[in-house]
N, C-alpha and C positions, 0 to 999 in steps of 0.2 A: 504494500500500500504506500511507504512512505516513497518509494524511489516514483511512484505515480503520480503523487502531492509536488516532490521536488521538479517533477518533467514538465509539471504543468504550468509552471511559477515563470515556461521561458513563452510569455505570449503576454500580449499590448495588455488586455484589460484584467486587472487582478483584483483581489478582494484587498478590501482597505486594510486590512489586519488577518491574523494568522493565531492561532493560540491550540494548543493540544492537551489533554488531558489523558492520561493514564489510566486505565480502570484498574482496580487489584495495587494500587500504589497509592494514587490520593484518593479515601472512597467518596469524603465531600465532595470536592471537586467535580469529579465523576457524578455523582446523584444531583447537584445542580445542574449542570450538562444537560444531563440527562432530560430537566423540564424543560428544557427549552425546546428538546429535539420532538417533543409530541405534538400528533398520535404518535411517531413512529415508538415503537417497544424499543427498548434497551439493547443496543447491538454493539458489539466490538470484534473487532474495527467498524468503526463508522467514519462519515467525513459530512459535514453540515456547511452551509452555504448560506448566511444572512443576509438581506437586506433593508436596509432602514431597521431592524431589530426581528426582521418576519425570516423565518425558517421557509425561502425559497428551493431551496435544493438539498434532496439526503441521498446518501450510498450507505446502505447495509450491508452488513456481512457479506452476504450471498450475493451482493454486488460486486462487492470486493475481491471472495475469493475466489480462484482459478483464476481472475484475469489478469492479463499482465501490465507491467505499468504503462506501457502506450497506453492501453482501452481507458485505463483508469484516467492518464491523463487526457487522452482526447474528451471523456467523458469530463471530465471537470475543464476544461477549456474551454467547450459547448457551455457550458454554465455558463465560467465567467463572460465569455463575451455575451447571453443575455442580458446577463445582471449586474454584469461588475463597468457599465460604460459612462 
Protein backbone atom coordinates (compact mmCIF):
# COMPACT_ATOMS: atom_id res chain seq x y z
CA UNK A 1 0.00 0.00 0.00
CA UNK A 2 2.56 2.45 1.03
CA UNK A 3 4.88 2.20 -2.04
CA UNK A 4 1.18 3.17 -3.98
CA UNK A 5 0.50 6.27 -1.52
CA UNK A 6 4.31 7.21 -2.33
CA UNK A 7 3.78 6.73 -6.40
CA UNK A 8 0.80 8.77 -6.23
CA UNK A 9 2.32 11.90 -4.60
CA UNK A 10 4.26 12.36 -8.23
CA UNK A 11 1.12 14.13 -10.04
CA UNK A 12 -0.18 18.05 -10.32
CA UNK A 13 -3.16 17.81 -7.86
CA UNK A 14 -2.55 16.46 -4.37
CA UNK A 15 -4.25 16.57 -1.04
CA UNK A 16 -3.59 19.46 1.04
CA UNK A 17 -2.11 17.24 3.88
CA UNK A 18 -1.06 13.79 4.50
CA UNK A 19 -1.25 12.15 8.00
CA UNK A 20 -1.28 8.03 8.93
CA UNK A 21 -2.34 6.28 11.78
CA UNK A 22 -1.21 2.84 12.90
CA UNK A 23 -3.86 0.41 14.04
CA UNK A 24 -2.59 -2.11 16.89
CA UNK A 25 0.15 0.91 17.98
CA UNK A 26 -1.93 4.04 18.67
CA UNK A 27 -5.53 2.53 19.52
CA UNK A 28 -6.87 6.33 20.19
CA UNK A 29 -5.72 7.43 17.37
CA UNK A 30 -6.83 4.76 15.31
CA UNK A 31 -10.72 4.73 16.84
CA UNK A 32 -10.92 8.47 16.12
CA UNK A 33 -9.91 7.68 12.44
CA UNK A 34 -11.90 5.46 12.51
CA UNK A 35 -15.37 8.16 12.89
CA UNK A 36 -14.48 9.98 10.54
CA UNK A 37 -14.10 7.19 7.82
CA UNK A 38 -18.00 6.04 8.37
CA UNK A 39 -20.23 4.17 7.14
CA UNK A 40 -17.32 2.58 5.90
CA UNK A 41 -16.58 -0.48 8.85
CA UNK A 42 -13.11 -0.57 10.34
CA UNK A 43 -10.54 -1.66 7.62
CA UNK A 44 -6.67 -1.91 7.74
CA UNK A 45 -5.16 -1.00 5.53
CA UNK A 46 -7.23 1.68 4.41
CA UNK A 47 -6.58 5.03 2.62
CA UNK A 48 -9.20 8.10 3.09
CA UNK A 49 -9.56 11.16 0.95
CA UNK A 50 -11.10 14.43 2.58
CA UNK A 51 -12.48 17.31 1.21
CA UNK A 52 -13.43 20.58 2.84
CA UNK A 53 -13.74 17.97 6.18
CA UNK A 54 -16.34 15.26 3.95
CA UNK A 55 -14.96 11.69 3.58
CA UNK A 56 -14.89 11.87 -0.53
CA UNK A 57 -12.98 8.91 -1.29
CA UNK A 58 -12.08 5.39 0.64
CA UNK A 59 -9.94 2.16 -0.32
CA UNK A 60 -10.42 -0.82 1.83
CA UNK A 61 -8.70 -3.66 2.50
CA UNK A 62 -9.86 -5.78 -0.26
CA UNK A 63 -9.03 -2.64 -2.33
CA UNK A 64 -5.82 -2.76 -1.40
CA UNK A 65 -4.91 -6.14 -1.20
CA UNK A 66 -3.43 -8.05 -4.31
CA UNK A 67 -3.16 -4.84 -6.00
CA UNK A 68 -0.05 -3.53 -7.00
CA UNK A 69 1.09 -0.19 -6.40
CA UNK A 70 0.50 1.24 -9.87
CA UNK A 71 -3.47 0.32 -9.52
CA UNK A 72 -3.35 1.61 -6.13
CA UNK A 73 -1.72 4.71 -7.31
CA UNK A 74 -3.43 5.24 -10.42
CA UNK A 75 -6.48 4.73 -8.33
CA UNK A 76 -5.72 7.59 -5.97
CA UNK A 77 -4.42 9.83 -8.72
CA UNK A 78 -8.06 9.46 -10.26
CA UNK A 79 -9.14 10.89 -6.84
CA UNK A 80 -7.00 13.44 -6.45
CA UNK A 81 -7.33 15.19 -9.79
CA UNK A 82 -11.23 15.15 -8.96
CA UNK A 83 -10.91 16.59 -5.62
CA UNK A 84 -7.68 17.80 -4.99
CA UNK A 85 -7.94 20.90 -7.82
Amino acid sequence: MRPGVKLSLNNDALPAGLATVFAGVDGEATAQARKYFLPYPPSSPSIALFQDGKLVHFLERHHIEGASAVMIAENLVEAYNQYCQ
